[in-house]
N, CA, C and O of each residue as an XYZ file, in Angstrom:
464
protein
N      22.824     11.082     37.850
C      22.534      9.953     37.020
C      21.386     10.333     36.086
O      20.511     11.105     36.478
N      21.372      9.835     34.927
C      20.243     10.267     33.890
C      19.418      9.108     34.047
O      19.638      8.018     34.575
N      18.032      9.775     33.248
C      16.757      9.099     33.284
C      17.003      7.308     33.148
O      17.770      6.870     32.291
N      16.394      6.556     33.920
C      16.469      5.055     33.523
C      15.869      4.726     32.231
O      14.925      5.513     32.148
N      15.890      3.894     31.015
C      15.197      4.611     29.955
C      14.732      2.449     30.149
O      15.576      1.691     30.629
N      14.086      2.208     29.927
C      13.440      0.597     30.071
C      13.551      0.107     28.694
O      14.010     -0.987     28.365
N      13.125      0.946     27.981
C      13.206      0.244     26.588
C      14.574      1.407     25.293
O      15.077      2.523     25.417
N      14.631      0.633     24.517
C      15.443      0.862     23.237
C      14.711      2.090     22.343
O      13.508      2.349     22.299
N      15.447      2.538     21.879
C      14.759      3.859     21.450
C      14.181      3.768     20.268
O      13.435      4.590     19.738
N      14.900      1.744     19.473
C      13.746      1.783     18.465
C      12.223      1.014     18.914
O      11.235      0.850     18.198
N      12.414      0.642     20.268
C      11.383      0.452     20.541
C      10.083      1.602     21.081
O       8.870      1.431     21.202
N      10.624      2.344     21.233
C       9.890      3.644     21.866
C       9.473      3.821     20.293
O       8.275      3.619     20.097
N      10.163      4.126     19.256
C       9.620      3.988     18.182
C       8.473      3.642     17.716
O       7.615      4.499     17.504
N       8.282      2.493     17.503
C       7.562      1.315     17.320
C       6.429      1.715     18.263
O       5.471      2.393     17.891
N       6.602      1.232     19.573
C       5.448      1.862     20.212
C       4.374      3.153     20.220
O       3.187      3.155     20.547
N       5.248      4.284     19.728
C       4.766      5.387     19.209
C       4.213      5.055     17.886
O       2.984      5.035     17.936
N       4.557      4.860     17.042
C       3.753      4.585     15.772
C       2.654      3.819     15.822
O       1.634      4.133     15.208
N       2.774      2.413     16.776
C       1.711      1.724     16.981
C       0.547      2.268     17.440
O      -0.568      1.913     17.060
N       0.847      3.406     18.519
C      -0.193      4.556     19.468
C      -0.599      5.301     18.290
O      -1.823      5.338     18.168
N       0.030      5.884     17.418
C       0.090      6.881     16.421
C      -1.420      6.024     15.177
O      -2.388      6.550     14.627
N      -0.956      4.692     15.193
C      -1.944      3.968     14.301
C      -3.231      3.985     14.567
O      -4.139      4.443     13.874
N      -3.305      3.205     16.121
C      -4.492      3.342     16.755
C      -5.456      4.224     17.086
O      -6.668      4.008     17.111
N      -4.788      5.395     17.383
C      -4.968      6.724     17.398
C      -6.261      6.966     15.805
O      -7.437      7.328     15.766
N      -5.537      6.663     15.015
C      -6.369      6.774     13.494
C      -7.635      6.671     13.719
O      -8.416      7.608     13.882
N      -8.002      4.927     13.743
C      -9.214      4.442     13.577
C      -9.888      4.871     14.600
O     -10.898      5.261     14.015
N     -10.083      5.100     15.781
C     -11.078      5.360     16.747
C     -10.671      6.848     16.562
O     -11.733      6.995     17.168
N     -10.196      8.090     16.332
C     -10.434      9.181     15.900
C     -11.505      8.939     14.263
O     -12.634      9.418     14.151
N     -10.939      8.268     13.371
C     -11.964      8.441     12.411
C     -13.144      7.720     12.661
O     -14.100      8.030     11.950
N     -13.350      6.653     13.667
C     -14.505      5.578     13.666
C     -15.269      7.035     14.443
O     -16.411      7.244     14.034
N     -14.851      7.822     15.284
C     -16.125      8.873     16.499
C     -16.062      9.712     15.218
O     -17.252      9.869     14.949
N     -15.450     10.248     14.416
C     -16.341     11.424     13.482
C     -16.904     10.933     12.054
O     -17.515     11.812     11.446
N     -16.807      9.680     11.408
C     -17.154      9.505     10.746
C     -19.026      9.036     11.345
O     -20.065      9.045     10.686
N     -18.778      8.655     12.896
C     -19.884      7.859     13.304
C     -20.783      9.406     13.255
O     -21.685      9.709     12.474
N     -20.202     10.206     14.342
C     -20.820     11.524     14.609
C     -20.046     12.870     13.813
O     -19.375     13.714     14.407
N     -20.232     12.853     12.773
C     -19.966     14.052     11.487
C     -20.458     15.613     12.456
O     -19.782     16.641     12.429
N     -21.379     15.501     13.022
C     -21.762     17.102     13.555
C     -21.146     17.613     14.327
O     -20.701     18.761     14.333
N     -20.969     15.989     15.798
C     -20.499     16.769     16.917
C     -18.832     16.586     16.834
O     -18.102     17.310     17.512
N     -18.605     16.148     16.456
C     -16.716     15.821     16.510
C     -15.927     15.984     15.359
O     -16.449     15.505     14.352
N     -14.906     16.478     15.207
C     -14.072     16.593     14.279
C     -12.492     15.539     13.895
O     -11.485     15.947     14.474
N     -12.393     14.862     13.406
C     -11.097     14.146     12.929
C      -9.774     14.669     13.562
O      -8.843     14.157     14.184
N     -10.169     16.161     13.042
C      -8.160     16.966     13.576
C      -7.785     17.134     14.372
O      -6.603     17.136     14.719
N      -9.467     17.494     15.360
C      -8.917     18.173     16.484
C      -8.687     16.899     17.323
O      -7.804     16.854     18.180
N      -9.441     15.950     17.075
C      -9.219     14.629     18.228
C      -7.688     13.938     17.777
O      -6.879     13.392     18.527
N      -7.589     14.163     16.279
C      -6.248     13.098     16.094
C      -4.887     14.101     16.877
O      -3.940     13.620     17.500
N      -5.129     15.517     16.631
C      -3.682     16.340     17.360
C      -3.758     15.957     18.476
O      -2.755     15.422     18.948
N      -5.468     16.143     19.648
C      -4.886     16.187     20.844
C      -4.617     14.647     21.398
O      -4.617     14.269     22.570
N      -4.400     13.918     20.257
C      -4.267     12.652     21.357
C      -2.735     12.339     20.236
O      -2.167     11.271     20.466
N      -2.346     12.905     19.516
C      -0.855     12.699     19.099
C      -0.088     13.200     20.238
O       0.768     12.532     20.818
N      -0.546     14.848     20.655
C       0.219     15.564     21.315
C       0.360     14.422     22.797
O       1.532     14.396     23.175
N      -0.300     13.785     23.406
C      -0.368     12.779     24.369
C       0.660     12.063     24.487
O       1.262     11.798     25.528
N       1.094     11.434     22.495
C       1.738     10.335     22.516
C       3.278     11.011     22.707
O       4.117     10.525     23.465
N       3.453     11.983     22.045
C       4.580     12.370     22.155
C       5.567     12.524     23.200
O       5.281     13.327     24.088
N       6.167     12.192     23.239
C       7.574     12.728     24.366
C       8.150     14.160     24.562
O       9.332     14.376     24.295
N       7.373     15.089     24.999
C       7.705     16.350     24.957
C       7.243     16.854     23.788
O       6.213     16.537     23.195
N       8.243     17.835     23.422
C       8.111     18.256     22.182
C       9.395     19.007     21.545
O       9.993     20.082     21.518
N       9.397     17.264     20.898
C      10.598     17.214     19.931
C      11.310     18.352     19.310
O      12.420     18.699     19.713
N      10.949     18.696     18.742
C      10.910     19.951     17.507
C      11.741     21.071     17.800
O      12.750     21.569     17.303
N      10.385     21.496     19.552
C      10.774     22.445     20.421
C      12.211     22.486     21.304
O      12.842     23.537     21.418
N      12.656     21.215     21.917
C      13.845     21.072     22.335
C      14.842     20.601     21.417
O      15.891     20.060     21.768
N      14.443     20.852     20.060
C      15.979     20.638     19.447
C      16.125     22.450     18.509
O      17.225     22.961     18.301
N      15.342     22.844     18.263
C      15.301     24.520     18.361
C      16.134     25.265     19.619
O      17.014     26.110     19.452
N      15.684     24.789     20.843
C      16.424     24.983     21.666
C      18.197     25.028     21.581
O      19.031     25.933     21.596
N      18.247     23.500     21.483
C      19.363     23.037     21.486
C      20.234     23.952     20.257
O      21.146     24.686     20.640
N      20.034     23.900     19.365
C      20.295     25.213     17.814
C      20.586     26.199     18.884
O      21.746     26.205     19.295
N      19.603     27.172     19.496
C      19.403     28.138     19.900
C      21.485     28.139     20.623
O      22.550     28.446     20.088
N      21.152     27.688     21.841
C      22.239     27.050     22.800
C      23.556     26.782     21.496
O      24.459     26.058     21.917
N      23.674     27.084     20.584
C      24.831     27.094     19.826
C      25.741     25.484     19.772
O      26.896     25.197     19.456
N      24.132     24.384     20.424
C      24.923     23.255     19.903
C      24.913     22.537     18.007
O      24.075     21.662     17.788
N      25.463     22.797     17.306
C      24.756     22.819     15.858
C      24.408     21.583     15.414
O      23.311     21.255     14.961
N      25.676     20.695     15.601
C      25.197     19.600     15.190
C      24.367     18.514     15.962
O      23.833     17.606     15.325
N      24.253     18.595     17.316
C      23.718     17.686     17.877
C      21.887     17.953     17.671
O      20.909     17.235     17.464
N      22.203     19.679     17.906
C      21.029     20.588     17.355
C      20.227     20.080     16.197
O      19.088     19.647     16.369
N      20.668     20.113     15.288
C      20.451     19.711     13.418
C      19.958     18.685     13.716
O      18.763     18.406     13.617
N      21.139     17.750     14.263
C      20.309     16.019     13.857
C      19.167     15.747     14.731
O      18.302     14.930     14.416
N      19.142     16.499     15.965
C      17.705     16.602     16.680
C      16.542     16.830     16.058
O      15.577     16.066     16.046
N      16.636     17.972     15.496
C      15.532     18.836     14.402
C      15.158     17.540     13.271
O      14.155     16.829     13.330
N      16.128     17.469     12.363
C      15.361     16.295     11.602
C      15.223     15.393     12.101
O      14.154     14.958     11.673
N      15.767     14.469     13.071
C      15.323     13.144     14.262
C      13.197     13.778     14.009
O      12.317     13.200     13.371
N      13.119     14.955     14.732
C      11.959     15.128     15.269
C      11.118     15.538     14.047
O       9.909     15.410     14.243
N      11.496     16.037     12.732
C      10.813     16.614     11.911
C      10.123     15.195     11.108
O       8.938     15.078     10.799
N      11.530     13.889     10.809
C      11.276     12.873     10.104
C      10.085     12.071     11.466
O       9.336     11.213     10.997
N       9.981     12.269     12.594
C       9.225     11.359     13.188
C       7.944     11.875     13.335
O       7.001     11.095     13.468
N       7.696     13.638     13.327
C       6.780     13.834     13.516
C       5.637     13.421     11.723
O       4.414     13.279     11.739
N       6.447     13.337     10.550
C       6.248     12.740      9.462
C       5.792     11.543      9.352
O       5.028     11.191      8.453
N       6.290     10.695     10.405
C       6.021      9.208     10.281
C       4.593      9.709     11.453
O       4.216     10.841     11.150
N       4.274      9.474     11.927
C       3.144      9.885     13.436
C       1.935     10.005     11.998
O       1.333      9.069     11.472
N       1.868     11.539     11.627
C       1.493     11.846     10.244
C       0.754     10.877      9.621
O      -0.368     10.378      9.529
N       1.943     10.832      9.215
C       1.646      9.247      8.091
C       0.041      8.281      8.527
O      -1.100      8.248      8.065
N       0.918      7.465      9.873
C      -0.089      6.355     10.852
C      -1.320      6.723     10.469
O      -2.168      6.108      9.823
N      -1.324      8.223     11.127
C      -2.650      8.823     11.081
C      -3.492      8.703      9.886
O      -4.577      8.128      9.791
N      -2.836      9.323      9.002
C      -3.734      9.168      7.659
C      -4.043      7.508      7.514
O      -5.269      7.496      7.633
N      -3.678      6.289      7.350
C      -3.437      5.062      7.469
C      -4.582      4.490      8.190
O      -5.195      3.510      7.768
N      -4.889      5.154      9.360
C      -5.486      5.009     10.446
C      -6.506      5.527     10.176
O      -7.436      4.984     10.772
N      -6.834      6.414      9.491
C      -8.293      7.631      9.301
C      -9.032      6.582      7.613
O     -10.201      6.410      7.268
N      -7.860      6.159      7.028
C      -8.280      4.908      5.607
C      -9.059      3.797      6.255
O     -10.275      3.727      6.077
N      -8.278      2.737      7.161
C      -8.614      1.688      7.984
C     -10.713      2.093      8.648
O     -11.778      1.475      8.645
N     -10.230      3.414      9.080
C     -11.561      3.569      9.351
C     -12.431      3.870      8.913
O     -13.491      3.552      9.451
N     -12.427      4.714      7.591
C     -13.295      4.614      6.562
C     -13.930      3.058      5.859
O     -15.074      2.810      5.479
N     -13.022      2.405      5.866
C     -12.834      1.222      5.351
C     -13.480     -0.200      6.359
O     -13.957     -1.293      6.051
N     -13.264      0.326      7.353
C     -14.297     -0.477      8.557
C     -16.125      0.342      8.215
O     -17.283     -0.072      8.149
N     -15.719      1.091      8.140
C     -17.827      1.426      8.011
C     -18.255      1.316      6.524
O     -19.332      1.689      6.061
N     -17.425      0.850      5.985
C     -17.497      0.812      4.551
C     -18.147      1.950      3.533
O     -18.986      1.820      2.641
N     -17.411      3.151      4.027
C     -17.325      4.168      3.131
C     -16.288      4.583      2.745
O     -15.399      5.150      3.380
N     -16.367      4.236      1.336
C     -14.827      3.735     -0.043
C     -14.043      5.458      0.278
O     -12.963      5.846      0.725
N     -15.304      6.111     -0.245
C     -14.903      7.588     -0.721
C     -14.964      8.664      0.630
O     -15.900      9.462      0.569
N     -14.112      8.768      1.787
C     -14.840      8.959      2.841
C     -14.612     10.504      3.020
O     -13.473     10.910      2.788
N     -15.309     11.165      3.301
C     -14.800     12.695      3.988
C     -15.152     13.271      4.964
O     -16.249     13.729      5.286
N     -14.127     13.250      5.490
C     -13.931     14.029      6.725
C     -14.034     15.822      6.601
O     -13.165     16.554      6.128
N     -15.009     16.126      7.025
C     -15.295     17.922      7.014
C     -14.182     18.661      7.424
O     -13.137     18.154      7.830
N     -14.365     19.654      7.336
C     -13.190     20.750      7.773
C     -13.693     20.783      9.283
O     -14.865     20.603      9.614
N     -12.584     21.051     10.190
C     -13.285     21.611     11.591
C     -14.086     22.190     11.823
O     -13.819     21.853     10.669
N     -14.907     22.790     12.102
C     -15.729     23.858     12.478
C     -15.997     24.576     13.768
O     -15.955     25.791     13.961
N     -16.274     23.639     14.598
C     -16.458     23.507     16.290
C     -15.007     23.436     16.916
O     -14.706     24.349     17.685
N     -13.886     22.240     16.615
C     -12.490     21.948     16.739
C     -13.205     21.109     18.700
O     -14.008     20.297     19.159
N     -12.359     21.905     19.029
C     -12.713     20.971     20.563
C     -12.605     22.088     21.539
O     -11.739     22.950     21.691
N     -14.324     21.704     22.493
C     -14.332     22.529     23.216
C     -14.524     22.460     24.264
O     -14.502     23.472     24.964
């Protein structure tokens, strides 16, 4: 028998993007607060990589690999267009939080430290 799945897969959706949003502002609210010690990228990947369900990308490469093509293909863009939308939130999410401390023009540094 396969996995019990509780919710709809456009709800898993939805929920992911919502995580994906939230994710934004409290990644940009800790480095905009603390610019020295924390970085934006490295906190927004490792807590995307969290939200994710595996890794998309990787098991539909697979699936290609395994000579399934088309189920393969539509996997790959399924995961390429969602990891796009995730993306997206983020940036959305990193605005929102600029926009809560009320800095219009905001910048976020390059990594330097990343996470250690």
């Amino acid at each position: 028998m396969g996995s019990l799945s509780i919710l709809t897969k456009q709800e898993r959706v939805i929920i992911e993007v919502v995580a994906s949003f939230a994710v934004g502002p409290t990644a940009g609210l800790i480095a905009l607060t603390w610019p020295d010690q924390t970085c934006f990228g490295a906190m927004a990947l490792g807590d995307v990589l969290d939200i994710l369900q595996g890794f998309r990308v990787v098991y539909a490469i697979i699936e290609l690999m395994s000579k399934h093509t088309v189920s393969g293909t539509a996997d790959f863009m399924e995961a390429t267009l969602f990891t796009g939308l995730i993306a997206y939130f983020l940036k959305v999410g990193q605005g929102t939080a600029a926009e809560i401390l009320r800095n219009g023009d905001y910048d976020f540094p390059a990594c330097t430290d990343g996470i250690n």
